[in-house]
N, CA, C and O of each residue as an XYZ file, in Angstrom:
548
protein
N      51.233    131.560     -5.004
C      51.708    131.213     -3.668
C      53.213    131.065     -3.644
O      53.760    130.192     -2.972
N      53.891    131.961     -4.414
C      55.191    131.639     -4.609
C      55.711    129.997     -4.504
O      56.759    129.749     -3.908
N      54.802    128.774     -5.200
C      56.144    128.028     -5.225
C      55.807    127.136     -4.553
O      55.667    126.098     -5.200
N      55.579    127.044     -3.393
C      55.627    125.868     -2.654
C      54.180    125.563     -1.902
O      53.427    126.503     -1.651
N      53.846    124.255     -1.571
C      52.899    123.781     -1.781
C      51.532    123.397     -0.262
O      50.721    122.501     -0.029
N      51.941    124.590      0.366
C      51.641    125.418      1.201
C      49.872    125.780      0.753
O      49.821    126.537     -0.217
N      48.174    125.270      1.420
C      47.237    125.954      0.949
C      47.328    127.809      1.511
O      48.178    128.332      2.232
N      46.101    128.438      0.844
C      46.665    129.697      1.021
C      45.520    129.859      2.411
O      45.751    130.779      3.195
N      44.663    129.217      2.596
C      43.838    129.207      3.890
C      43.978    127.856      4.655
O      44.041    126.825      3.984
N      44.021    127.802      5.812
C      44.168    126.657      7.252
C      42.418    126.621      7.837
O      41.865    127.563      8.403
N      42.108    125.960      7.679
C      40.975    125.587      8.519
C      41.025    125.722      9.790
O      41.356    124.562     10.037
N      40.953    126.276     10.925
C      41.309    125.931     12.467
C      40.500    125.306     13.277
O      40.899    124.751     14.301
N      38.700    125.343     12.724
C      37.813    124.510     13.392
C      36.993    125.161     13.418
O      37.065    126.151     12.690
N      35.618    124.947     14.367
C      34.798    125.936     14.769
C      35.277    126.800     15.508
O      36.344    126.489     16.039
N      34.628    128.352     15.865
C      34.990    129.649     16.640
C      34.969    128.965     17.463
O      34.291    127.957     17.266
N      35.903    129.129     19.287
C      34.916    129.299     20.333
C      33.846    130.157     20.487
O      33.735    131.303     20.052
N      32.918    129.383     21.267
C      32.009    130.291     21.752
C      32.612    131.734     22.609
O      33.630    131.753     23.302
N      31.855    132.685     22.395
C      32.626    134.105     22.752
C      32.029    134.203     23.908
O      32.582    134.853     24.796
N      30.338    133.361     24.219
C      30.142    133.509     25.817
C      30.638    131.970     26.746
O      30.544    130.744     26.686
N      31.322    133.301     27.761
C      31.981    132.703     29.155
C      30.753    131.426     29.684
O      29.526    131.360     29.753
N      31.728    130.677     29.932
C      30.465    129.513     31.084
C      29.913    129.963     31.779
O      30.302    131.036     32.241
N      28.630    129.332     32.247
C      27.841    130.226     33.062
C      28.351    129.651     34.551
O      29.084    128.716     34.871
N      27.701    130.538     35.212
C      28.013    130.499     36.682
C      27.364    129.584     37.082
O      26.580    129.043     36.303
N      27.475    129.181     38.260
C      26.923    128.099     38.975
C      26.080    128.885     40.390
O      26.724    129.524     41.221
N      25.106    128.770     40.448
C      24.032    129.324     41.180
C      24.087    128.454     42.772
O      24.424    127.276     42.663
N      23.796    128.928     44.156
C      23.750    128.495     45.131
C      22.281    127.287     44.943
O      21.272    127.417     44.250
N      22.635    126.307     45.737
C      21.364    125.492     45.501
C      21.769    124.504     44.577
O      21.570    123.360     44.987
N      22.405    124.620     43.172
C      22.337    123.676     42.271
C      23.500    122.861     42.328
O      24.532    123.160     42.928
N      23.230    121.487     41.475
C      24.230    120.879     41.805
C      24.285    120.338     40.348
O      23.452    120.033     39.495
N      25.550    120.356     40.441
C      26.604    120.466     38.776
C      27.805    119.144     39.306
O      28.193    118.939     40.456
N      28.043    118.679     38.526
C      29.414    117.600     37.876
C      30.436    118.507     37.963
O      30.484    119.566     37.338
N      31.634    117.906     39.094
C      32.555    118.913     39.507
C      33.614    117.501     40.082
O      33.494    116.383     40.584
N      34.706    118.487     39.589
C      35.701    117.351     40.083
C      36.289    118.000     41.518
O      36.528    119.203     41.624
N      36.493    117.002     42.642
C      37.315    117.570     43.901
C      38.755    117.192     43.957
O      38.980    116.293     43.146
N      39.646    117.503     44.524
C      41.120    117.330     44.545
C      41.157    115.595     45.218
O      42.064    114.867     44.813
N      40.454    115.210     45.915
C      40.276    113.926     46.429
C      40.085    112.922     45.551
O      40.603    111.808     45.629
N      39.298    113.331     44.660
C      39.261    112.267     43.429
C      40.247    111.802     42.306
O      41.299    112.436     42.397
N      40.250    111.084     41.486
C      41.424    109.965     40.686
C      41.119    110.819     40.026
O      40.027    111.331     40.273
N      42.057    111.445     38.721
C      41.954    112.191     38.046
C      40.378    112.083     36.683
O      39.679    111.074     36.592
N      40.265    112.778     36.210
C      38.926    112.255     35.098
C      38.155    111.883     36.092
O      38.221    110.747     35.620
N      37.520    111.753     36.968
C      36.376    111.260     37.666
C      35.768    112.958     38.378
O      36.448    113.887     38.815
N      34.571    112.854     38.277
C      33.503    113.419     38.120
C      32.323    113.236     39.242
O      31.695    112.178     39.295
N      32.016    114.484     40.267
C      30.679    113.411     41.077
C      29.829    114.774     41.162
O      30.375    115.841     40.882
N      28.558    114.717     41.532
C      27.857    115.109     41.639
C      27.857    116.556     42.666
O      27.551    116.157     43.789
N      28.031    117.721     42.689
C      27.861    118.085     44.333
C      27.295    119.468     43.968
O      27.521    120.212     43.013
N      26.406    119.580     45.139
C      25.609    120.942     44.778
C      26.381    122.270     45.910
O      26.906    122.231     47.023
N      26.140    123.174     45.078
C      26.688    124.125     45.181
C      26.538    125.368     46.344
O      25.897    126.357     45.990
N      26.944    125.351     47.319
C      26.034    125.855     48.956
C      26.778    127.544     49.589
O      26.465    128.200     50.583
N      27.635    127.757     48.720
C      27.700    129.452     48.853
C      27.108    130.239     48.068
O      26.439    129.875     47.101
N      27.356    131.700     48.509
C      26.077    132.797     48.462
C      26.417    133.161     46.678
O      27.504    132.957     46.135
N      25.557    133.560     46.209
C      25.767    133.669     44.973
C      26.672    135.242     44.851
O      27.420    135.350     43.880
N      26.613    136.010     45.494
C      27.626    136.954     45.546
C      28.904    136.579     44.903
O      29.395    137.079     43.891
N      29.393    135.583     45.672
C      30.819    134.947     45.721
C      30.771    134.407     44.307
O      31.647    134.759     43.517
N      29.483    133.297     43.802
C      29.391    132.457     42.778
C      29.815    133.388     41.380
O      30.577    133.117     40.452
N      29.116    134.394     41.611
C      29.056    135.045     40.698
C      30.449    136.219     40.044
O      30.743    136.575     38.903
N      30.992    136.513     41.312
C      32.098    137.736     40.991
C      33.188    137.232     40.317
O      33.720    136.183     40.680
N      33.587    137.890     39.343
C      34.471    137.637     38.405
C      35.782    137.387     38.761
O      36.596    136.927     37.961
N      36.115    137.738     40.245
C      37.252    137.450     40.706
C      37.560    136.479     41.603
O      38.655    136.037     41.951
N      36.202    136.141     42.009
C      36.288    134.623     42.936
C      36.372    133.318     42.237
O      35.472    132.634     41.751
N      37.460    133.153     42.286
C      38.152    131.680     41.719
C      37.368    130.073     41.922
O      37.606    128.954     41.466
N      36.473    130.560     42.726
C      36.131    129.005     43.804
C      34.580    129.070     44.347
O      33.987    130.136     44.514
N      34.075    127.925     44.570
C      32.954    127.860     45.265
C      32.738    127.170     46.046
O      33.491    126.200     45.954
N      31.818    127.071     47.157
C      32.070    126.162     48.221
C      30.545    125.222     47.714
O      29.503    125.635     47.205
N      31.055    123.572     48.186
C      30.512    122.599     47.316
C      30.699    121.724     48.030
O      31.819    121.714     48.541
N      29.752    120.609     48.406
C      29.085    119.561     48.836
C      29.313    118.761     47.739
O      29.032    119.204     46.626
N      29.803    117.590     47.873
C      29.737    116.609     47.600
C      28.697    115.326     47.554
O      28.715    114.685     48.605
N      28.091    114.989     46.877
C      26.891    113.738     46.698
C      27.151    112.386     46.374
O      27.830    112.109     45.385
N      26.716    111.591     47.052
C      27.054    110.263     46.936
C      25.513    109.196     46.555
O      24.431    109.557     47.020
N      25.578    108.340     45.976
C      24.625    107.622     46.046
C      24.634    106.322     47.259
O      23.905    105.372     46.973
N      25.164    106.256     48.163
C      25.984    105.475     48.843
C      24.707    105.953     49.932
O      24.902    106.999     50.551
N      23.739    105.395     50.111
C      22.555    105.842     51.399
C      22.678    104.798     52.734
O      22.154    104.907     53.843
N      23.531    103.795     52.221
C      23.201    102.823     53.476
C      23.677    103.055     54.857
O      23.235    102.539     55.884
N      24.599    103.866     54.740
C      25.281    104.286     56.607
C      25.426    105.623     56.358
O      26.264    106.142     55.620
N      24.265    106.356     57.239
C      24.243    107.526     57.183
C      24.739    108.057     58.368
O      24.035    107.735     59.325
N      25.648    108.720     58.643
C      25.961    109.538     60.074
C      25.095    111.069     60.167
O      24.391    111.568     59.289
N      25.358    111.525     61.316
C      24.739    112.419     61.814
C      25.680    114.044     61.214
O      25.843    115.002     61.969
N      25.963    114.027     60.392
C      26.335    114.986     59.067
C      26.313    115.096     57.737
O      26.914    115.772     56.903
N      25.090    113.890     57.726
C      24.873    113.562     56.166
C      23.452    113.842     56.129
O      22.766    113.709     57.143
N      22.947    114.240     54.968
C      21.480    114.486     54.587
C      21.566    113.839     53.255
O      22.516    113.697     52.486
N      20.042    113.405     53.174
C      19.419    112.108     52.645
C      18.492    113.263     51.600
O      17.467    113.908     51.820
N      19.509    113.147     50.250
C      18.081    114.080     49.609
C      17.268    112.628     48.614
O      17.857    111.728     48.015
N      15.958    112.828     48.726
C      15.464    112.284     47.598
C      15.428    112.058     46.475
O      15.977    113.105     46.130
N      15.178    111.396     45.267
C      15.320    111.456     43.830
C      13.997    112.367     43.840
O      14.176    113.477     43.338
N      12.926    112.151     44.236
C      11.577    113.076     43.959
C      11.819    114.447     44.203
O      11.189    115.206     43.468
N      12.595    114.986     45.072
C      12.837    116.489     46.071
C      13.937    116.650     44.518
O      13.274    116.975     43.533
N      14.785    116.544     44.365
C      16.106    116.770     43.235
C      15.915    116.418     41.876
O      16.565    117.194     41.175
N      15.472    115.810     41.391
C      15.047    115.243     40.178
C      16.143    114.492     39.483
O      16.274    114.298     38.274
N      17.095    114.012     40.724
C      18.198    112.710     40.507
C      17.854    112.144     40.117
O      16.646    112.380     40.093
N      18.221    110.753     39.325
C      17.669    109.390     39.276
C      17.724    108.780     40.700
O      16.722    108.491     41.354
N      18.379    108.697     40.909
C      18.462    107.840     42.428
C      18.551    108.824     43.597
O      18.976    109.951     43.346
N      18.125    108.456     45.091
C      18.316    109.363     45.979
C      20.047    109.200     46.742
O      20.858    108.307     46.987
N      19.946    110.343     46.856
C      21.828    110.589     47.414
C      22.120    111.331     48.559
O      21.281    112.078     49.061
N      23.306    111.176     49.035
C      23.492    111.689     50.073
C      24.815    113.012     50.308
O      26.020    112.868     50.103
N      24.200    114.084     50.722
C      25.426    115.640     50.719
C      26.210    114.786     52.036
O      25.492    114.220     52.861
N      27.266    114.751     52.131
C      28.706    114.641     53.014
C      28.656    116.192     53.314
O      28.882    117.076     52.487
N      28.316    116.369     54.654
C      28.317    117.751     54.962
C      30.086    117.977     55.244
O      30.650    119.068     55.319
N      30.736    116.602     55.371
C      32.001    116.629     56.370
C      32.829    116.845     55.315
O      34.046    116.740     55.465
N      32.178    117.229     53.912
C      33.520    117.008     52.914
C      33.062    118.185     52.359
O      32.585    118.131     51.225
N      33.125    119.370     53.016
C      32.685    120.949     52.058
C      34.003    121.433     51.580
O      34.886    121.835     52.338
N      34.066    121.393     50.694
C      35.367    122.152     49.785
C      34.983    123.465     49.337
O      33.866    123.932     49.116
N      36.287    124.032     49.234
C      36.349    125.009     48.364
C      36.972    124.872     47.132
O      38.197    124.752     47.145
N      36.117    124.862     45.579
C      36.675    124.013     44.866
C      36.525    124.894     43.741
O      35.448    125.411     43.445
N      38.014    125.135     42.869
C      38.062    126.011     41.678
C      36.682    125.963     40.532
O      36.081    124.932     40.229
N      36.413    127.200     40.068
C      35.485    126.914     39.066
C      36.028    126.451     37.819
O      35.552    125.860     36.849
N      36.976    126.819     38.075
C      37.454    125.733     36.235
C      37.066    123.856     36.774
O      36.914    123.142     35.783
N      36.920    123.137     38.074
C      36.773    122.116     38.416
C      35.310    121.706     37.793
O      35.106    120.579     37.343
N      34.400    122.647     37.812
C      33.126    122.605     37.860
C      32.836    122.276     36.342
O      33.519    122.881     35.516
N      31.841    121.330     35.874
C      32.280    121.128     34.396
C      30.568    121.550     33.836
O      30.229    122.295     32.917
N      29.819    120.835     34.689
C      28.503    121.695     33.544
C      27.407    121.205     34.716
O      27.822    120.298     35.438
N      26.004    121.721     34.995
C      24.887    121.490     35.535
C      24.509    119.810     35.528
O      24.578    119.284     34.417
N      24.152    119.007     36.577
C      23.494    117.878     36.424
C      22.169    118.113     35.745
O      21.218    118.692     36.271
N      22.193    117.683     34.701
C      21.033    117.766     33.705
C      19.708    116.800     34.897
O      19.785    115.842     35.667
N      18.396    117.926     34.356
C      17.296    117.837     34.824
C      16.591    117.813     36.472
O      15.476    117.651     36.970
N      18.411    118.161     37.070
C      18.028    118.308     38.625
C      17.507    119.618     39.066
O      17.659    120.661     38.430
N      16.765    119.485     40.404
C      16.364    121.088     40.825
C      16.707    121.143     41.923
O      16.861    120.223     42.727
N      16.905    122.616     42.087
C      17.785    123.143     42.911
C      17.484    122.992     44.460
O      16.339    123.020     44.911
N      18.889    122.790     45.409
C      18.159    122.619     46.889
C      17.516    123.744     47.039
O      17.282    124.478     46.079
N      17.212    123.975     48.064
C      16.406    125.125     48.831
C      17.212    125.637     49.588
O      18.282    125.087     49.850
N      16.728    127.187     50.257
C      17.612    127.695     50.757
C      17.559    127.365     52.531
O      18.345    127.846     53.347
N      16.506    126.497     52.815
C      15.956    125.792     53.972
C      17.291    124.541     54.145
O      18.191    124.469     54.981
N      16.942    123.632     52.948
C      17.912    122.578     52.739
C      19.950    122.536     52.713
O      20.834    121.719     52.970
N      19.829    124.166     52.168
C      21.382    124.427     52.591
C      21.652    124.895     53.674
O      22.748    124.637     54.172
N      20.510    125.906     54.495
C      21.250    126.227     55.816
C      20.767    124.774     56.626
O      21.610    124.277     57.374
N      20.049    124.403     56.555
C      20.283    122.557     56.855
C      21.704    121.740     56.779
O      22.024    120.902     57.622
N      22.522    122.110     55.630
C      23.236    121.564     55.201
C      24.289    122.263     56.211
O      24.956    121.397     56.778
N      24.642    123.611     56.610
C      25.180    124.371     56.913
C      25.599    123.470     58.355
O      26.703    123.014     58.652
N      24.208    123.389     59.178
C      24.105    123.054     60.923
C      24.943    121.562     60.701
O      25.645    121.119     61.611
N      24.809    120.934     59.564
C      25.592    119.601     59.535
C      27.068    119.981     59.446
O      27.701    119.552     60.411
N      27.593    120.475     58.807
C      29.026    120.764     58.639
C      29.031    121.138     60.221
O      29.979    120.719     60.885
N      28.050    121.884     60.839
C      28.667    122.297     62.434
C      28.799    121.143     63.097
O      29.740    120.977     63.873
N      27.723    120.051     62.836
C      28.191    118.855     63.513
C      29.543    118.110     63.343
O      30.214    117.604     64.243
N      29.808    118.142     62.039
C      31.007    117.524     61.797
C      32.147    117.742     62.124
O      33.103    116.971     62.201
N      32.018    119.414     62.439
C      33.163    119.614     63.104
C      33.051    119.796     64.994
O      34.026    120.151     65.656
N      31.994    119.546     65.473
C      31.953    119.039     66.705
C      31.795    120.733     67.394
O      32.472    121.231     68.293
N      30.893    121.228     66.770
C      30.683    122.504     67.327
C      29.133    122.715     67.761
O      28.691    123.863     67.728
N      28.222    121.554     68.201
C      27.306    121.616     68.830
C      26.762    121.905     69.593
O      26.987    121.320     70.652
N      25.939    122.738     69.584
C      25.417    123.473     71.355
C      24.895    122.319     72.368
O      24.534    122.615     73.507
């Protein structure tokens, strides 16, 4: 090694994994951070655009509902999902009034053991955001 005391191999760690994160599917709801939140904090919100978008390699973002466990004052743009319907621990509530469009690097991994809304339950979700923004027939 000519000399100086230098090993002749560096350890660097494990490989990354060579497969990309997976996508996030319409319906499900994954641990995602929103720009509204304190940094490091983390909430729940399921995921309510078309998987087209979810999926293309060039769409940066997904549009995402926010979940709260907070059930006690519900307004007329919030839906009440169950722990039995989702397989939450507790039942929670989508803020239809807080739909973001929120980077997928934000999105950090699937809420373990939940199932997915329905596609009944998001265009549900959909007519609420119309309420919220006061576009009611």
């Amino acid at each position: 090694m000519g000399g100086d005391d230098r090993p002749e191999h560096v350890y660097w760690g494990p490989r990354l994994n060579p497969q990309p994160p997976r996508s996030a599917l319409r319906g499900e709801i994954w641990w995602a951070h929103f720009a509204t939140d304190v940094p490091g904090k983390n909430r729940p919100a399921v995921i309510v655009s078309q998987n087209g978008r979810n999926l293309h390699p060039r769409a940066g973002s997904v549009l995402a509902i926010p979940l709260s466990t907070s059930t006690q004052k519900l307004g007329p743009w919030h839906l009440l999902l169950r722990a039995g319907e989702t397989g939450l621990r507790e039942d929670s509530v989508a803020w239809a009034e807080n739909i973001s469009a929120i980077g997928k690097d934000q999105l950090v991994e699937p809420v373990s053991g939940h199932r997915p809304l329905t596609n009944t339950q998001i265009c549900r979700l959909a007519g609420l955001v119309r309420v919220a923004m006061g576009c009611v027939e």
